[in-house]
LUMKE-903418 format. One record per residue (C-alpha): x, y, z; residue in one letter; residue number from 1. Coordinates in Angstrom, 2 decimals, padded with zeros to 5 digits. Example, Ala and Ser with C-alpha at 12.3 -4.5 7.8 and 13.67 -1.06 7.14 Angstrom:
BEGIN
[node [012.30,-004.50,007.80],a,1]
[node [013.67,-001.06,007.14],s,2]
This chain:
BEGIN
[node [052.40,-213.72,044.09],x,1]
[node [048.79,-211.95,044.86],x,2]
[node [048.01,-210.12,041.56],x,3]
[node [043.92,-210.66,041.76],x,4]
[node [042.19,-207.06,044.05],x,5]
[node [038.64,-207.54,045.14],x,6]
[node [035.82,-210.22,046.35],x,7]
[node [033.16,-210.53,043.70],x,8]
[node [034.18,-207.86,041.36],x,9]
[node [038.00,-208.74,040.67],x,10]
[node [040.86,-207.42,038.83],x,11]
[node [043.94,-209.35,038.40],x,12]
[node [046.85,-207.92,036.20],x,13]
[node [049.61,-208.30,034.48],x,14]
[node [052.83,-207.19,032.75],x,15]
[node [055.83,-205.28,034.05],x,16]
[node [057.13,-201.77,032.85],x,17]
[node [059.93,-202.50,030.37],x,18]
[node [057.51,-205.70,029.01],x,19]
[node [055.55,-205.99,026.17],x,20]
[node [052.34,-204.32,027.68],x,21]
[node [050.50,-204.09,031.09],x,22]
[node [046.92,-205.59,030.87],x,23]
[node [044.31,-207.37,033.39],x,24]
[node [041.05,-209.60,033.51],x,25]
[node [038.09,-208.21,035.06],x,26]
[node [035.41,-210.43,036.20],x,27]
[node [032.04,-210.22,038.26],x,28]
[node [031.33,-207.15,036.61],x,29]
[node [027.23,-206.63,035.77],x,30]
[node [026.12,-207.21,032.59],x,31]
[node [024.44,-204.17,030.56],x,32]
[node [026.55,-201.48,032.06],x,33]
[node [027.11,-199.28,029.04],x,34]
[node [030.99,-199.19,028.62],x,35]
[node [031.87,-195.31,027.60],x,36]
[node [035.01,-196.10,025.52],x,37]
[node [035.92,-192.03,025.69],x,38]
[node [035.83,-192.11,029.52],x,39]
[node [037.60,-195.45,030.16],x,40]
[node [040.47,-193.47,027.87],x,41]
[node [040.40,-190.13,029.44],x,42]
[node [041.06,-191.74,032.72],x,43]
[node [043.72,-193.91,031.15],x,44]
[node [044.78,-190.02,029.55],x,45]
[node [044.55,-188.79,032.97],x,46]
[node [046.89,-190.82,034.57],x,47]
[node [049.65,-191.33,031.63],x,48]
[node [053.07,-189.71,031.56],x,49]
[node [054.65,-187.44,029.68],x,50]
[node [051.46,-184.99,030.19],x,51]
[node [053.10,-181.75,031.86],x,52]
[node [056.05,-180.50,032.81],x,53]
[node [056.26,-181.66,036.37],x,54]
[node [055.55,-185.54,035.54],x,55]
[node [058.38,-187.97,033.36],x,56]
[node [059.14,-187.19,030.19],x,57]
[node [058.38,-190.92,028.81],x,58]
[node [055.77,-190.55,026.36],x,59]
[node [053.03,-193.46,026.26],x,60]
[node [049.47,-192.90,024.49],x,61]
[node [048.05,-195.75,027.10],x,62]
[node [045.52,-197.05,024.41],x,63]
[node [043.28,-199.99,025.72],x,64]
[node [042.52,-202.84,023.54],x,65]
[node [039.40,-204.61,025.00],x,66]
[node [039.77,-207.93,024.67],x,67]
[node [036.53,-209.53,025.79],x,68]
[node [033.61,-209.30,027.72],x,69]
[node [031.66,-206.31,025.62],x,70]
[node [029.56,-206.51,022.72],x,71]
[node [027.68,-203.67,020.81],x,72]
[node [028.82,-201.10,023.50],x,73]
[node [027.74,-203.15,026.67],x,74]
[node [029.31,-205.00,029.59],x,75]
[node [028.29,-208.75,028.81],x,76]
[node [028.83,-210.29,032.42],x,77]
[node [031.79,-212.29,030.85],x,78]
[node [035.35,-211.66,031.78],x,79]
[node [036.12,-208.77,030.20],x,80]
[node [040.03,-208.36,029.30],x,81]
[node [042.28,-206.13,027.90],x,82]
[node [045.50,-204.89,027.24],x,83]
[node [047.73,-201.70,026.95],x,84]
[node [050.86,-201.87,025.40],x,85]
[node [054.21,-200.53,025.87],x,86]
[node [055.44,-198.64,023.39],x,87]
[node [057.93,-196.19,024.65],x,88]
[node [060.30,-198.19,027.09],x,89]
[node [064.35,-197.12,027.37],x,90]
[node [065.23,-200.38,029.31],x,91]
[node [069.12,-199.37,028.69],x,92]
[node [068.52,-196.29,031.00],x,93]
[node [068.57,-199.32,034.09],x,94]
[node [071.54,-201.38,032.75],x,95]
[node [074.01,-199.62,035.33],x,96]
[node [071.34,-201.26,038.04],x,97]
[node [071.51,-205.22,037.44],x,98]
[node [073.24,-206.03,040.64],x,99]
[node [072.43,-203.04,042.18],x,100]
[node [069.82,-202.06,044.63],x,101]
[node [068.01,-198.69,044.75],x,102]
[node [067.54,-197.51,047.73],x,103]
[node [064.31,-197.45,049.10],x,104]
[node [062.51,-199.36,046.32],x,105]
[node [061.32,-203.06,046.28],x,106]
[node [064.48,-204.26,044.52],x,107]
[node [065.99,-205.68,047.47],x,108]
[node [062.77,-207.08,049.16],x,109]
[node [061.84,-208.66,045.96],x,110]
[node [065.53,-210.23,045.13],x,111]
[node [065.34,-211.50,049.23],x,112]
[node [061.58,-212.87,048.46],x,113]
[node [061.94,-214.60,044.71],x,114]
[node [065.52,-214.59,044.26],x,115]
[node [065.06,-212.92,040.92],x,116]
[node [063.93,-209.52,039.55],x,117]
[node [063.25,-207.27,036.82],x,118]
[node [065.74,-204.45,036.85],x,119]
[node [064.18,-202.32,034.20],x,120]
[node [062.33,-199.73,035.73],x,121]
[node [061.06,-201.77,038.74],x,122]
[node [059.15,-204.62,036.80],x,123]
[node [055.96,-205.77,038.56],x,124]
[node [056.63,-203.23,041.31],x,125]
[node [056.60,-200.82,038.98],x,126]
[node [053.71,-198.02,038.78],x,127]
[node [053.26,-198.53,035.01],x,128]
[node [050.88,-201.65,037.14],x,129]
[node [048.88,-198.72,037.81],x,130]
[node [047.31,-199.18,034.26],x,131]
[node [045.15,-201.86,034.90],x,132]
[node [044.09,-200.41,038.16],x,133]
[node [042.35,-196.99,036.10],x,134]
[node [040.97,-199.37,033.81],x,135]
[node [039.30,-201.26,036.55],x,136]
[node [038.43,-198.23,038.03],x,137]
[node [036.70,-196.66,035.18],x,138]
[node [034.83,-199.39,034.28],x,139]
[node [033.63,-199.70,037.94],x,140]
[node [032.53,-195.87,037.75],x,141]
[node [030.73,-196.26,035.15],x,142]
[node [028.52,-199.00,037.05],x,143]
[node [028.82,-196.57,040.05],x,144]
[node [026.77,-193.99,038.11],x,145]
[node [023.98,-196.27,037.70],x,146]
[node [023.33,-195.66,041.98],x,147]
[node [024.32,-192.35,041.61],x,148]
[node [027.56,-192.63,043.63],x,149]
[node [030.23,-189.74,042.43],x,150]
[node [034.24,-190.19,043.50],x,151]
[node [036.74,-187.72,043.27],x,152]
[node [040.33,-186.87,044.53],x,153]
[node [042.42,-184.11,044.23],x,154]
[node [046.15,-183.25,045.54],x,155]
[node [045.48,-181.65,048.76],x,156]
[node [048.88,-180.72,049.62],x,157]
[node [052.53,-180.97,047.94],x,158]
[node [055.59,-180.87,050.63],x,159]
[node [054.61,-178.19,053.38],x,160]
[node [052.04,-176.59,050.95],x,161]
[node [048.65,-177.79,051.86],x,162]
[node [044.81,-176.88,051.68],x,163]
[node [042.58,-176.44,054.35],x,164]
[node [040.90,-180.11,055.04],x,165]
[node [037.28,-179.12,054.94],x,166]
[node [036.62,-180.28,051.00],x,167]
[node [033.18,-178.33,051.56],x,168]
[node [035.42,-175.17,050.97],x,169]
[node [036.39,-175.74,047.61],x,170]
[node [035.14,-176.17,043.86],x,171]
[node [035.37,-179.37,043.15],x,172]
[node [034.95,-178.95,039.57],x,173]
[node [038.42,-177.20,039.28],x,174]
[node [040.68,-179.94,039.40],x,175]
[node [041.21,-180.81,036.51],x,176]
[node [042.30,-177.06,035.70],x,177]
[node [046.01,-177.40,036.45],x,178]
[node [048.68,-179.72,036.17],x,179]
[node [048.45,-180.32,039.60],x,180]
[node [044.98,-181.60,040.13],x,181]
[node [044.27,-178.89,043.11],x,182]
[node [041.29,-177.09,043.60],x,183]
[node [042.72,-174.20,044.41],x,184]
[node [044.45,-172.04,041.73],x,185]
[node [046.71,-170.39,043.99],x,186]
[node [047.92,-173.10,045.84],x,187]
[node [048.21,-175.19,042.74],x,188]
[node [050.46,-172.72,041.82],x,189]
[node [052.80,-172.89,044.57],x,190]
[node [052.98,-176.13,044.16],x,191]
[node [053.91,-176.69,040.92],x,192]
[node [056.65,-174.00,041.78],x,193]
[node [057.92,-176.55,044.33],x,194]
[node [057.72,-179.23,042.27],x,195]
[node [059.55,-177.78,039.37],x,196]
[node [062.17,-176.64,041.99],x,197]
[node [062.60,-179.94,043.60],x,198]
[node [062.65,-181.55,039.74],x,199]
[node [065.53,-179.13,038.49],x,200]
[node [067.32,-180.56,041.95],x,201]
[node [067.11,-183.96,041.02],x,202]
[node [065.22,-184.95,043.81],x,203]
[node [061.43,-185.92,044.78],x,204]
[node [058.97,-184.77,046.97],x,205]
[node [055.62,-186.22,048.47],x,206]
[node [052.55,-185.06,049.96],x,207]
[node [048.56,-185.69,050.09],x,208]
[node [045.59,-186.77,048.13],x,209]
[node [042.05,-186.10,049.37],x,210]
[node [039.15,-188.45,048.03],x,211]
[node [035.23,-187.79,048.47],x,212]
[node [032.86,-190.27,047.49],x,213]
[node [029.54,-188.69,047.42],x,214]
[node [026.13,-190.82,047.34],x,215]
[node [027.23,-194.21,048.48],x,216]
[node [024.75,-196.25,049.61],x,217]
[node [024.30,-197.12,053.46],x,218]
[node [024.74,-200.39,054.81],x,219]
[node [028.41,-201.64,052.62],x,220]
[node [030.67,-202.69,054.99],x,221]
[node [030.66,-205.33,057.51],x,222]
[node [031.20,-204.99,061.71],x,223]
[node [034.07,-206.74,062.37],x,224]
[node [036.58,-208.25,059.54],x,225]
[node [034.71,-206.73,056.66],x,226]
[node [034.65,-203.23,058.01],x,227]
[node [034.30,-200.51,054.77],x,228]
[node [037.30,-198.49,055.89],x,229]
[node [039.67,-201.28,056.35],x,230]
[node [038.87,-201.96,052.78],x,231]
[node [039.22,-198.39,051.36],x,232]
[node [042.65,-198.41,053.60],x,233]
[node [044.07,-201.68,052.19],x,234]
[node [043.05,-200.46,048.78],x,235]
[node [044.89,-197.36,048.95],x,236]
[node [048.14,-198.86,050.50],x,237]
[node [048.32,-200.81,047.81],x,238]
[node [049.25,-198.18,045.72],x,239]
[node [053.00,-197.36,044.96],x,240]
[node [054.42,-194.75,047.19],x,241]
[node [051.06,-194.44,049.56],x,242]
[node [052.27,-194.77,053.26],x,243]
[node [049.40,-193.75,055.01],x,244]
[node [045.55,-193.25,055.19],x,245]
[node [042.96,-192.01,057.47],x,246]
[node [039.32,-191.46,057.38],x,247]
[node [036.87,-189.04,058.49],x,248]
[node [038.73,-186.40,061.04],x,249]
[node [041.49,-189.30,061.25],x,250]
[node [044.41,-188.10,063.25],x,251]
[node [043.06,-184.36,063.25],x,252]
[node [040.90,-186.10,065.60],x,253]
[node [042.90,-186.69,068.85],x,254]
[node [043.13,-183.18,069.44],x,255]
[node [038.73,-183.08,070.23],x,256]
[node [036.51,-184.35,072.92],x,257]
[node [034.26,-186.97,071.91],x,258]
[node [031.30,-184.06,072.86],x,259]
[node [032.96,-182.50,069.76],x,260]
[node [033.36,-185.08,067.76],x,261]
[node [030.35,-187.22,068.06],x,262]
[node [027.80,-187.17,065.00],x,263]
[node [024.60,-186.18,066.30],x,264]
[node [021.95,-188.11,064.98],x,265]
[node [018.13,-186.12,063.74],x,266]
[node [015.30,-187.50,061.97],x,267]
[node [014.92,-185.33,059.09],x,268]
[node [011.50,-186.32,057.77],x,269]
[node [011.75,-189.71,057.65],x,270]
[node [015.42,-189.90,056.74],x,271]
[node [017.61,-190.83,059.94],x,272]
[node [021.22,-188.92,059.04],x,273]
[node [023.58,-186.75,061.00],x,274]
[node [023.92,-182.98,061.30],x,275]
[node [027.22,-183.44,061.11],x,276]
[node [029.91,-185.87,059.43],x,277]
[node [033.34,-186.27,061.89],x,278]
[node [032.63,-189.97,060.79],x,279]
[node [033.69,-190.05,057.31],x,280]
[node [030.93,-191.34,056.53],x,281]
[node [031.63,-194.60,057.94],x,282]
[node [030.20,-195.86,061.53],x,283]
[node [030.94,-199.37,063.04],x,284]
[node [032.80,-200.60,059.84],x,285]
[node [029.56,-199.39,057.95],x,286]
[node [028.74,-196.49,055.51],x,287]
[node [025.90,-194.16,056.82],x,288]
[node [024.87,-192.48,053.61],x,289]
[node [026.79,-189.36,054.19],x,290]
[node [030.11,-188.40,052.34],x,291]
[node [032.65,-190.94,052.71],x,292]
[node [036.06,-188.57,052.76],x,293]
[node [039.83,-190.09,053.22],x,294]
[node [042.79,-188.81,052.94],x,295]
[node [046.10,-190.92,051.54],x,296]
[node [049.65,-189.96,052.08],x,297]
[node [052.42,-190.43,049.52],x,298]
[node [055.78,-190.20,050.06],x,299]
[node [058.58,-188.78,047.46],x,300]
[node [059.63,-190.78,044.91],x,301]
[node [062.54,-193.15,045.82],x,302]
[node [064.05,-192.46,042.41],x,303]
[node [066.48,-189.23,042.75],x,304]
[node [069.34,-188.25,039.79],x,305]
[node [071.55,-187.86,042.13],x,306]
[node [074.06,-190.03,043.92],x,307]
[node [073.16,-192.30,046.62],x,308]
[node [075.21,-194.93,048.63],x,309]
[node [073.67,-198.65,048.24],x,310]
[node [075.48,-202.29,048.26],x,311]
[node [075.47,-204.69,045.01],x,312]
[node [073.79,-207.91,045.27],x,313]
[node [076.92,-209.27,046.95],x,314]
[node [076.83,-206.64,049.64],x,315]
[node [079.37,-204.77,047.95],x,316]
[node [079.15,-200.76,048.83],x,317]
[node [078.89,-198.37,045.96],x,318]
[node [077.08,-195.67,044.39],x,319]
[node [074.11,-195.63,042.33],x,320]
[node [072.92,-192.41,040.46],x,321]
[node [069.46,-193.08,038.70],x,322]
[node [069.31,-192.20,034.85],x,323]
[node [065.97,-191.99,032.60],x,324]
[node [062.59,-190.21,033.01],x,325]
[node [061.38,-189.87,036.61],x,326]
[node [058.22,-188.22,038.03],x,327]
[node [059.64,-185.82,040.49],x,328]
[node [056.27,-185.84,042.74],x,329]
[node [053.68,-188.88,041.53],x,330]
[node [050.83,-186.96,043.27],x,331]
[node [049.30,-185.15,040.23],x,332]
[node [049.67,-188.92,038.28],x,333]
[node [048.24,-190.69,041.11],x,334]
[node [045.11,-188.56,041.56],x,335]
[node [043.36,-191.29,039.09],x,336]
[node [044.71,-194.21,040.26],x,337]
[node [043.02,-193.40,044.10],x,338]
[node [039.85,-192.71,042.82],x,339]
[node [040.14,-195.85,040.52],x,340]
[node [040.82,-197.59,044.00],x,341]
[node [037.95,-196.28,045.87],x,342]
[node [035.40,-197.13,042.52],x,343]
[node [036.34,-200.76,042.86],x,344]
[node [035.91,-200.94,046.14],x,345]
[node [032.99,-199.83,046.45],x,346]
[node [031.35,-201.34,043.70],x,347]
[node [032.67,-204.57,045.20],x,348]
[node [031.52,-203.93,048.65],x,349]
[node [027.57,-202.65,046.78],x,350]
[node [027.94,-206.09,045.09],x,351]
[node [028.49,-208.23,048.36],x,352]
[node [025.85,-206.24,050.07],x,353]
[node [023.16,-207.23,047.58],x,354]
[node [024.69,-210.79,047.75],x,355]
[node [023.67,-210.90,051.04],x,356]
[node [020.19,-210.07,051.21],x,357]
[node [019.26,-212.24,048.05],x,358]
């Protein structure tokens, strides 16, 4: 099992949902990076449940326990370790799915592939990994800053309600502003009206995250196998729920001629850029310097309270009908958790790129 993310800055994890805690080991991170204990926390606060109406109700506080790998308030170049323990878990709320399988979730995949599983809650496939990941992701921020790179991601659109795509339009500095990490007050509004109507339903609903990462550095990314996009993409699809990502215009894209589309390059006193950015910020596998801007779809929530036909594990047809605390759209939860992506890949792909010119 693959539990280690990353090339010279790593994070491998551990723990399930229903176990004692979920924690990780970080390594390859730079040594005097002052380690903001508040922010690491806030992002931890940012991506907990039980912090609205619209998300579970299972209350965790999330605190971190670093482990190793700081001293006096500084990043040491040691592994640095930690751990965040569960506190809040109603494992009983999964005993009527032992031998069952949930639809669309990883239970059956992961009975076929190990021939055991966690029941409770999912296990290792369950979201709760996402812990480790904001951890990671914070900490890699915080190095970020030092280079002056900036990454945030907001909920874009929830169902068939949806911004406009041009990020330029909106105030970034909103997000945080409503439970639904949108921009825009009025949409946010509509869509935490759909989500608290799909929630009294029982059921789930998906939709879109947008992530800009402002001031990264040109020249990470490699041509062919090591391309910055495929990176960002496999980051991001390695998130619970994500199905799909795209870049730049992305699919939006097909519909221009490449006389549209094309970046036209200018030398604006002795900086080489474009007047435009179609590119995401990314040519030839590479970043440019301009805005890198994706776009990550998630779907809803495979966990509905309501009754769905599945088979036992000896292909015996029944019904399952989920009990416990469910998020009924993981969008405004998973906000963090794609930003936390995009820091460590970054920081990983700034670290490989200095490698290679030593």
């Amino acid at each position: 099992m693959r539990n280690t993310f990353g090339n010279i800055f790593t994070l491998t994890t551990f723990g399930e949902s229903h176990g004692e805690g979920i924690g990780g080991v970080i390594d390859g991170f730079p040594a005097g990076i002052t380690v903001d204990m508040e922010f690491v926390q806030n992002e931890l606060n940012r991506r907990r449940p039980g912090q609205s109406k619209i998300t579970t109700d299972r209350q965790e506080g999330d605190k971190v326990e670093f482990l190793s790998g700081i001293f006096e308030g500084k990043s040491t170049g040691c592994p640095i370790g930690f751990l965040v323990r569960n506190t809040n878990q109603h494992s009983n709320d999964y005993d009527n799915m032992r031998d069952l399988f949930r639809p669309s979730h990883a239970d059956f995949t992961y009975y076929e592939k190990y021939g055991i599983r966690d029941h409770r809650g999912g296990g290792r496939s369950s979201a709760r990994e996402t812990i480790s990941r904001c951890i990671g992701g914070a900490l890699a921020k915080l190095a970020l800053r030092q280079i002056g790179v900036n990454i945030q991601a907001y909920t874009s659109q929830v169902g068939n309600i949806a911004l406009e795509r041009d990020y330029h339009q909106y105030d970034l500095s909103q997000i945080e502003n409503n439970i639904v990490r949108c921009p825009d007050s009025k949409k946010a509004a509509e869509m935490e009206e759909l989500i608290s109507r799909v929630k009294a339903e029982g059921d789930t609903i998906g939709g879109v995250i947008t992530c800009i990462i402002k001031g990264c550095p040109k020249g990470l990314g490699e041509p062919a196998f090591g391309k910055l996009h495929a990176a960002l993409g496999g980051a991001m699809l390695t998130i619970n729920a994500v199905k799909g990502f795209e870049y730049g215009e992305g699919f939006n894209g097909v519909c221009q001629r490449g006389s549209e589309q094309n970046d036209k390059i200018v030398n604006n006193d002795g900086n080489i850029t474009t007047t435009t950015n179609h590119s995401g910020g990314i040519q030839g596998g590479i970043s440019n310097g301009q805005d890198i801007y994706f776009r990550v779809v998630f779907k809803p929530v495979a966990t509905l309270l309501m009754e769905q036909q599945t088979v036992d594990k000896e292909g015996t047809p029944t019904v399952i009908k989920a009990r416990g605390r469910h998020d009924p759209c993981v969008l405004p939860r998973a906000v963090p958790v794609v930003e936390a992506m995009a820091a460590m890949t970054i920081l990983d792909y700034y670290l490989i790129g200095r490698t290679a010119k030593m």
